[in-house]
Structure formats: structure tokens, C-alpha cells
Chimera marker file (.cmm) of the C-alpha trace (Angstrom):
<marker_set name="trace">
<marker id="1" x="-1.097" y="-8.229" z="-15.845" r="1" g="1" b="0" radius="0.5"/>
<marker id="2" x="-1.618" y="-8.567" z="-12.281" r="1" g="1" b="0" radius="0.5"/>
<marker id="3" x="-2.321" y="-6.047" z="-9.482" r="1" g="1" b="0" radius="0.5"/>
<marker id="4" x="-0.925" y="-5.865" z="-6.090" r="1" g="1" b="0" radius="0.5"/>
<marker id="5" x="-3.547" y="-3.964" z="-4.077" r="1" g="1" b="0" radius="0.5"/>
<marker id="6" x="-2.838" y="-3.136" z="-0.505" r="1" g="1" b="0" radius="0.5"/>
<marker id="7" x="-6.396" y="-2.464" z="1.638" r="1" g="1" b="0" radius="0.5"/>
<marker id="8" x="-5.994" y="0.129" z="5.555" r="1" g="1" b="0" radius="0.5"/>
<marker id="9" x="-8.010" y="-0.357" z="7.600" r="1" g="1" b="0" radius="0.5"/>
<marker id="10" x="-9.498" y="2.693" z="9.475" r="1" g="1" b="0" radius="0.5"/>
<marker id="11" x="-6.842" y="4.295" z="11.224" r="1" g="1" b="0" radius="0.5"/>
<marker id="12" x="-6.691" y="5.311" z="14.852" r="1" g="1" b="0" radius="0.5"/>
<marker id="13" x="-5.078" y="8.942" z="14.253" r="1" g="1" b="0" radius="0.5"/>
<marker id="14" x="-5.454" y="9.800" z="10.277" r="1" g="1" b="0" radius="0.5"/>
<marker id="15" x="-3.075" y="13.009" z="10.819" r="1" g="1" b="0" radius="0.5"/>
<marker id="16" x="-0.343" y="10.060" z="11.797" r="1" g="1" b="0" radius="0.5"/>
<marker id="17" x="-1.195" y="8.019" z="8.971" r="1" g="1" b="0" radius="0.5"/>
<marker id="18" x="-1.068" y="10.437" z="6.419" r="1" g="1" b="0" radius="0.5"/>
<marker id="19" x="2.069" y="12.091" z="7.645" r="1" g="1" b="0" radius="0.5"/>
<marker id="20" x="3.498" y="8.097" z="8.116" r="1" g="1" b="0" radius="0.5"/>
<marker id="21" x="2.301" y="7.345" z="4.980" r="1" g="1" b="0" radius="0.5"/>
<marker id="22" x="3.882" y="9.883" z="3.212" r="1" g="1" b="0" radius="0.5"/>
<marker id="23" x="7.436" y="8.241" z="4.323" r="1" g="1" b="0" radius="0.5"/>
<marker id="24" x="6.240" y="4.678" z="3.273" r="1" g="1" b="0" radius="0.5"/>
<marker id="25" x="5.473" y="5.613" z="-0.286" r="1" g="1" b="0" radius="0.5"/>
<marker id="26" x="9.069" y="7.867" z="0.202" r="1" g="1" b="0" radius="0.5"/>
<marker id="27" x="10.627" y="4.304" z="1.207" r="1" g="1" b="0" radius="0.5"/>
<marker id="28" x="8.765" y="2.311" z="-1.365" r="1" g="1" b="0" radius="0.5"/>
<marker id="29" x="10.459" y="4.470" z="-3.859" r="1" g="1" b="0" radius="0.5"/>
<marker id="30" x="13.889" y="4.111" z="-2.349" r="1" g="1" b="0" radius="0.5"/>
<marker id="31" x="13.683" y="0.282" z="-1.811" r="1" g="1" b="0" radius="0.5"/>
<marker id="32" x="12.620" y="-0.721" z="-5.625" r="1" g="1" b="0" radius="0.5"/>
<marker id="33" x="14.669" y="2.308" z="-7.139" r="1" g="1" b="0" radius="0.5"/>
<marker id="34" x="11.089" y="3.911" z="-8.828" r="1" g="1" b="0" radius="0.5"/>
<marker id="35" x="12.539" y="7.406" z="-9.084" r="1" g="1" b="0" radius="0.5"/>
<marker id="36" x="10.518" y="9.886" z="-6.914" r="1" g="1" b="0" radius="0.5"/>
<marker id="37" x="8.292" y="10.862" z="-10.349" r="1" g="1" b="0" radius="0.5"/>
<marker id="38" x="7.592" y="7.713" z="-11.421" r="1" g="1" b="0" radius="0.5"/>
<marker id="39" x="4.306" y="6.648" z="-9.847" r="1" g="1" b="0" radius="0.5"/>
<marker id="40" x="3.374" y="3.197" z="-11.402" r="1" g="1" b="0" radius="0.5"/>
<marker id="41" x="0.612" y="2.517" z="-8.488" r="1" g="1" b="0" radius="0.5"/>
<marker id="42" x="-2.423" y="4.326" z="-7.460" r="1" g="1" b="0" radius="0.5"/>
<marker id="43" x="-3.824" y="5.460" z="-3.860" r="1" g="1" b="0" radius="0.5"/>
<marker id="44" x="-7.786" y="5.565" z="-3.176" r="1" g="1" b="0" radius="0.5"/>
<marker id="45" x="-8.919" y="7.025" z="-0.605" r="1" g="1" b="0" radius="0.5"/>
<marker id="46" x="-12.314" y="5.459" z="0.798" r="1" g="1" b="0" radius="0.5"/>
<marker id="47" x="-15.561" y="7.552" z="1.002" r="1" g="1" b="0" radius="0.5"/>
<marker id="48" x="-17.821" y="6.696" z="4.459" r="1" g="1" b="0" radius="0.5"/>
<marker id="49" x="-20.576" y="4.647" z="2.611" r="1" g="1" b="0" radius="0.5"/>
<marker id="50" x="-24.516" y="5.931" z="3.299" r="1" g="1" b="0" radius="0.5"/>
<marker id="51" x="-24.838" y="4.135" z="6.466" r="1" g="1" b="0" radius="0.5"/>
<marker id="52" x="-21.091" y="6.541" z="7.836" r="1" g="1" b="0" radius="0.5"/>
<marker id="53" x="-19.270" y="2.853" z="7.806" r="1" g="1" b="0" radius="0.5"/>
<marker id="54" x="-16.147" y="2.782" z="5.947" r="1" g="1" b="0" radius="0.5"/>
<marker id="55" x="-14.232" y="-1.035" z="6.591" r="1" g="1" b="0" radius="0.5"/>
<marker id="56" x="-11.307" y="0.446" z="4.722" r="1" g="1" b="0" radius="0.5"/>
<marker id="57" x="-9.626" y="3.950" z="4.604" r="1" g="1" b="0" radius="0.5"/>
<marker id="58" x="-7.026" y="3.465" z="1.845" r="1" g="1" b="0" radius="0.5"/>
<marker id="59" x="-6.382" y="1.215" z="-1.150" r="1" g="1" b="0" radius="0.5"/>
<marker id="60" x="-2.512" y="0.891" z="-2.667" r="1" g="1" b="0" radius="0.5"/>
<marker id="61" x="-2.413" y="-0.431" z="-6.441" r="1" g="1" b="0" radius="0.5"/>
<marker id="62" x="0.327" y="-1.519" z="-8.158" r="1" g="1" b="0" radius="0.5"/>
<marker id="63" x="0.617" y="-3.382" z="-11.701" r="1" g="1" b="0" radius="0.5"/>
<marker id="64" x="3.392" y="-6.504" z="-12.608" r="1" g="1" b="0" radius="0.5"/>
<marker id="65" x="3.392" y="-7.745" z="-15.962" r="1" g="1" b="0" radius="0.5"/>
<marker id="66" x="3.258" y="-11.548" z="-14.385" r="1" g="1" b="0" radius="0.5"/>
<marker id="67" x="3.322" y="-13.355" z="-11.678" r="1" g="1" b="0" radius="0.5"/>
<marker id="68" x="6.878" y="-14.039" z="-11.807" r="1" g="1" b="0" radius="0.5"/>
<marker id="69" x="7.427" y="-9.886" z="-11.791" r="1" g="1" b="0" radius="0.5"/>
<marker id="70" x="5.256" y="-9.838" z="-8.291" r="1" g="1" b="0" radius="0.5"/>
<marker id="71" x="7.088" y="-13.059" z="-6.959" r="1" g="1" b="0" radius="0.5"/>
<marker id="72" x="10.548" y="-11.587" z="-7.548" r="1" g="1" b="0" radius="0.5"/>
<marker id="73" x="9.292" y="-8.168" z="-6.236" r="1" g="1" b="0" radius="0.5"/>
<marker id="74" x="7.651" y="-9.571" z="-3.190" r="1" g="1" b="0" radius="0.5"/>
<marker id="75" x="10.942" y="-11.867" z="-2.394" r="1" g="1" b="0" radius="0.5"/>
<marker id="76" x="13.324" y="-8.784" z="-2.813" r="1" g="1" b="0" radius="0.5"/>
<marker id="77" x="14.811" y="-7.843" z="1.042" r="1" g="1" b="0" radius="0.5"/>
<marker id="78" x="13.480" y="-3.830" z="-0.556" r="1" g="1" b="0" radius="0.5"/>
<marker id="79" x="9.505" y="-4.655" z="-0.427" r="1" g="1" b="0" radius="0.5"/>
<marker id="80" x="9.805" y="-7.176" z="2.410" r="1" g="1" b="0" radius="0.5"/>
<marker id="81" x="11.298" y="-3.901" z="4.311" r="1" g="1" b="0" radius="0.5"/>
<marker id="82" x="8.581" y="-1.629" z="2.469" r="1" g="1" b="0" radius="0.5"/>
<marker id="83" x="6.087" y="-4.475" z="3.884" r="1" g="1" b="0" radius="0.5"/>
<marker id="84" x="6.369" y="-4.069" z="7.546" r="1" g="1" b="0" radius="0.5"/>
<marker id="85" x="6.811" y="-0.687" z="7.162" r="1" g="1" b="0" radius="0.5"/>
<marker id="86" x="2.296" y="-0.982" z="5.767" r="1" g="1" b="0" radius="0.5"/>
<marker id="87" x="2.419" y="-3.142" z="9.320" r="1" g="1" b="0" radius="0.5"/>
<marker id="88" x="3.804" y="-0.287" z="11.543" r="1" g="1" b="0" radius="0.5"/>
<marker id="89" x="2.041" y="2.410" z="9.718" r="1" g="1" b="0" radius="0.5"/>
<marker id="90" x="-1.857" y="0.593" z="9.928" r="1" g="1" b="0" radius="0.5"/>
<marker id="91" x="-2.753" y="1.540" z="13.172" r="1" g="1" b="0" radius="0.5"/>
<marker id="92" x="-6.468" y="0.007" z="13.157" r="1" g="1" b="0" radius="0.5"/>
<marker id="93" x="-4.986" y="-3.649" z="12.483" r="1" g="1" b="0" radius="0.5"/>
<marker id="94" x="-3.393" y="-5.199" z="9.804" r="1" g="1" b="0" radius="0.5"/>
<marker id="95" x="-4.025" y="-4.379" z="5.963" r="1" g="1" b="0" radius="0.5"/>
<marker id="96" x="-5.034" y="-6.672" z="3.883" r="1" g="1" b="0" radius="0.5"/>
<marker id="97" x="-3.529" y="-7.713" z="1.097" r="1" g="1" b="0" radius="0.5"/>
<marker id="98" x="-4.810" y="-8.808" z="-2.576" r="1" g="1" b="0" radius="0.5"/>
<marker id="99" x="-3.580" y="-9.919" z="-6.094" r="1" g="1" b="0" radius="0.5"/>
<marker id="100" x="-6.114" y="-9.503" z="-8.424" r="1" g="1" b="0" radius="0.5"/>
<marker id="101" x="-5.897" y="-9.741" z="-12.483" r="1" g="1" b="0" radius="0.5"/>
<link id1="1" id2="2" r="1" g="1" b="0" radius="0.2"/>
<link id1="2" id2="3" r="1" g="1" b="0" radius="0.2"/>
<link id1="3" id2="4" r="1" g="1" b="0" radius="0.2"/>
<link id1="4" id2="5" r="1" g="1" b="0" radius="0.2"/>
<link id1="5" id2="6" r="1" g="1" b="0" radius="0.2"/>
<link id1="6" id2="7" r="1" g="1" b="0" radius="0.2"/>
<link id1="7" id2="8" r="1" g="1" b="0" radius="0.2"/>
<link id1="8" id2="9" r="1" g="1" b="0" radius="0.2"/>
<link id1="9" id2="10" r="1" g="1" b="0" radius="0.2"/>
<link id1="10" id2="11" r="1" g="1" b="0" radius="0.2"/>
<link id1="11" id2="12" r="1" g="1" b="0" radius="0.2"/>
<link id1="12" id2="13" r="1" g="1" b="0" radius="0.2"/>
<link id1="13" id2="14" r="1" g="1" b="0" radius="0.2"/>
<link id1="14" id2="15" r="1" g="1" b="0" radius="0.2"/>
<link id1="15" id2="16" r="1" g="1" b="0" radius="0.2"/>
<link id1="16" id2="17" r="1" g="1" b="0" radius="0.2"/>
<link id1="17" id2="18" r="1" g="1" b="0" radius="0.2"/>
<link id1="18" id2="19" r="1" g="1" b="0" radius="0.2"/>
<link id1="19" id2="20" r="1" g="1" b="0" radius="0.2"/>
<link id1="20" id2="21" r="1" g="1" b="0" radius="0.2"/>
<link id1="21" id2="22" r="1" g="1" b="0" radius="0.2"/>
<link id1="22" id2="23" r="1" g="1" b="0" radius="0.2"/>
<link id1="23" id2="24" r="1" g="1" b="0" radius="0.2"/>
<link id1="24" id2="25" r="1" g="1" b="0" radius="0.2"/>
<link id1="25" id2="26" r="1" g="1" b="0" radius="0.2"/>
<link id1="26" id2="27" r="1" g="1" b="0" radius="0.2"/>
<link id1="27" id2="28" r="1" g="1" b="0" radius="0.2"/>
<link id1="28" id2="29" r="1" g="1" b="0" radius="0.2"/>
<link id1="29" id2="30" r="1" g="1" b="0" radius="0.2"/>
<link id1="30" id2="31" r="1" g="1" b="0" radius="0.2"/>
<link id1="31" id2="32" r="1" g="1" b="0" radius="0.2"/>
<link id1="32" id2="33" r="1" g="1" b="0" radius="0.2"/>
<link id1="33" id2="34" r="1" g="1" b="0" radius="0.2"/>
<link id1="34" id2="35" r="1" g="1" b="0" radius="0.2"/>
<link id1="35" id2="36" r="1" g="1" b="0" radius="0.2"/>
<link id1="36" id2="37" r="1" g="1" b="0" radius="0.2"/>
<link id1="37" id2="38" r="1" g="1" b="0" radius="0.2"/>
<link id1="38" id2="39" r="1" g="1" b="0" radius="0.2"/>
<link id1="39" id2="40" r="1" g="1" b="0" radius="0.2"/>
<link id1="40" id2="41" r="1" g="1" b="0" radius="0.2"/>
<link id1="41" id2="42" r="1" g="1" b="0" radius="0.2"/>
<link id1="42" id2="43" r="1" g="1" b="0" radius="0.2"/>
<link id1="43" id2="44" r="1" g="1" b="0" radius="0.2"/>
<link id1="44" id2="45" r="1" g="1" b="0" radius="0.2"/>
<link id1="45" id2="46" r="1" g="1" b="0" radius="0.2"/>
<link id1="46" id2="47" r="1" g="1" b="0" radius="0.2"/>
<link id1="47" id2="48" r="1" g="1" b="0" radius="0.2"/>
<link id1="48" id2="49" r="1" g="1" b="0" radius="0.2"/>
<link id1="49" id2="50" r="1" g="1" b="0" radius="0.2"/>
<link id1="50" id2="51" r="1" g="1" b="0" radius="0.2"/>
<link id1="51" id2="52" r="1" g="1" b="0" radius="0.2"/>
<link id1="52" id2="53" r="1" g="1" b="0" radius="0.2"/>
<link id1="53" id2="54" r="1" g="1" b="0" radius="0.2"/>
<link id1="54" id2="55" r="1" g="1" b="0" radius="0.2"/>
<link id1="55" id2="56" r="1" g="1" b="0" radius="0.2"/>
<link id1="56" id2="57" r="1" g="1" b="0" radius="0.2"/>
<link id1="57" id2="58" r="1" g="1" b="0" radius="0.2"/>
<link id1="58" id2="59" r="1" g="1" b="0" radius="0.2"/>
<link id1="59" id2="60" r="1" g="1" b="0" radius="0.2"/>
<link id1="60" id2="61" r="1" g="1" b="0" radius="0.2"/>
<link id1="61" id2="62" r="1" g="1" b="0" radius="0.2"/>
<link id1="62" id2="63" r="1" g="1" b="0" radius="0.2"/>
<link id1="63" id2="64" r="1" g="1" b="0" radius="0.2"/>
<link id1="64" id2="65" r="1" g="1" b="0" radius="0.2"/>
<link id1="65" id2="66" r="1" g="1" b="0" radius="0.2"/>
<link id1="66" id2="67" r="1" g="1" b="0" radius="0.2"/>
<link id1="67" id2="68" r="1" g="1" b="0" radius="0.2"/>
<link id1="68" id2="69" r="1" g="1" b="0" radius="0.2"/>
<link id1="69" id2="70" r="1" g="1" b="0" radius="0.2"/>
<link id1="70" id2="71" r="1" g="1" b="0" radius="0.2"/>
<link id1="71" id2="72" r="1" g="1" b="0" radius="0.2"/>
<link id1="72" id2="73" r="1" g="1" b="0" radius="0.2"/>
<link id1="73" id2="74" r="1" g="1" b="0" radius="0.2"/>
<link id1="74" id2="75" r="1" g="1" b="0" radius="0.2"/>
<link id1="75" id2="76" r="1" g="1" b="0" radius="0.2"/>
<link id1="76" id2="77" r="1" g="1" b="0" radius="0.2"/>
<link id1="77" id2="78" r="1" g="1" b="0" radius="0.2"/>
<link id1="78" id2="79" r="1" g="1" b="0" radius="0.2"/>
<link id1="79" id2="80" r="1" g="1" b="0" radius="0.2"/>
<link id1="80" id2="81" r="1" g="1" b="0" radius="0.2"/>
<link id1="81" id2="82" r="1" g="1" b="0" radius="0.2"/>
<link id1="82" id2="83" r="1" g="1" b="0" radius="0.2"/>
<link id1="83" id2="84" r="1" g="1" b="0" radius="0.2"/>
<link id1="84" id2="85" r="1" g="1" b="0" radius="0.2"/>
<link id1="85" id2="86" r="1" g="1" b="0" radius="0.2"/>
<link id1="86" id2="87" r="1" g="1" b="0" radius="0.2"/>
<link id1="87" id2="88" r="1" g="1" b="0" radius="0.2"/>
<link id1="88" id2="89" r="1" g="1" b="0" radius="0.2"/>
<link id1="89" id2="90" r="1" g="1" b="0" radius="0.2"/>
<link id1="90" id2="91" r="1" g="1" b="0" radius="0.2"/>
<link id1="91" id2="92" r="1" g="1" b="0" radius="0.2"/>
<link id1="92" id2="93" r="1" g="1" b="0" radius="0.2"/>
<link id1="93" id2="94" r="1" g="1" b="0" radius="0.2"/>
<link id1="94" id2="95" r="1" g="1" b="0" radius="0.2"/>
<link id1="95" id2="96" r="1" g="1" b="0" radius="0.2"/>
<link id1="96" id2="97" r="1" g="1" b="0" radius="0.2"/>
<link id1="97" id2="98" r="1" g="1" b="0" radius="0.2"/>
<link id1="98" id2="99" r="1" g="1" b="0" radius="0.2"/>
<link id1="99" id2="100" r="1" g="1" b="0" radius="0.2"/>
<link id1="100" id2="101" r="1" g="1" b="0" radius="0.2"/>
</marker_set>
């Protein structure tokens, strides 16, 4: 199992984000055909750590059974669309991007 985990950055106007972020998980659903219910990822929400410095704001995590899964996922002209959309919509530069296992 592998996870594809998606790291924003702080950003510039959170009421934007949120509101814009609300459509990209709306178009991440339409692209890959995940019915509105189905929510096979999770979204964190970063806490400002003791010192009131928070690097990230948001993490995006989403499971493939194999690398081959995430390949054809990350190939398909859906997420590629549902990819610059997490470009437009990170406002304090670009988020970074992760596979972990």
C-alpha cells in the first residue's frame, strides 16, 4: 500500500482556500469518478506548533494498493487536471508532494 500525501503550504487568505478547496476535493471526485460519499483520503489540518510556526497548513492522503495503481492514477488526463487545480488553489507557493508506504 502506498500513500499519496499532498502538503499546503500556509495560505495567503485561508477564507479563499477553504472555500477553493472545497471545489478541488468537488473536482477530485468528478475527475476519478469517487462518488461524492466515498472519501478514500484524509485531510489534516495543521496545528501552529509552540513556537506559533506552522510550515504547512493542510495535508491530503490518499491510499493505492501499488505503485502501478498511483502511476496509472497520476498519468490519467482526470488527476493531472485535479493537479494544477492544488497549484492554483496554494496561494503561499507550491505544495509539496510525497509517496510514502
Amino acid at each position: 500500500m502506498l500513500q499519496l500525501i499532498v502538503l499546503y503550504p500556509q495560505p495567503t487568505n485561508v477564507q479563499q482556500f477553504e472555500a477553493d478547496y472545497a471545489s478541488h476535493l468537488a473536482l477530485l471526485h468528478e475527475k476519478t469518478g469517487l462518488p461524492i460519499t466515498a472519501k478514500p483520503y484524509t485531510v489534516t489540518k495543521f496545528l501552529p506548533t509552540p513556537d506559533d510556526t506552522q510550515s504547512f497548513y493542510q495535508m491530503f492522503t490518499m491510499p493505492f494498493e501499488s505503485p502501478e495503481a498511483l502511476q496509472s492514477a497520476m498519468e490519467s488526463a482526470g488527476m493531472q487536471e485535479v493537479a494544477a487545480d492544488a497549484n492554483r488553489i496554494s496561494t503561499g507557493g507550491l505544495p509539496t508532494i510525497l509517496i510514502g508506504s
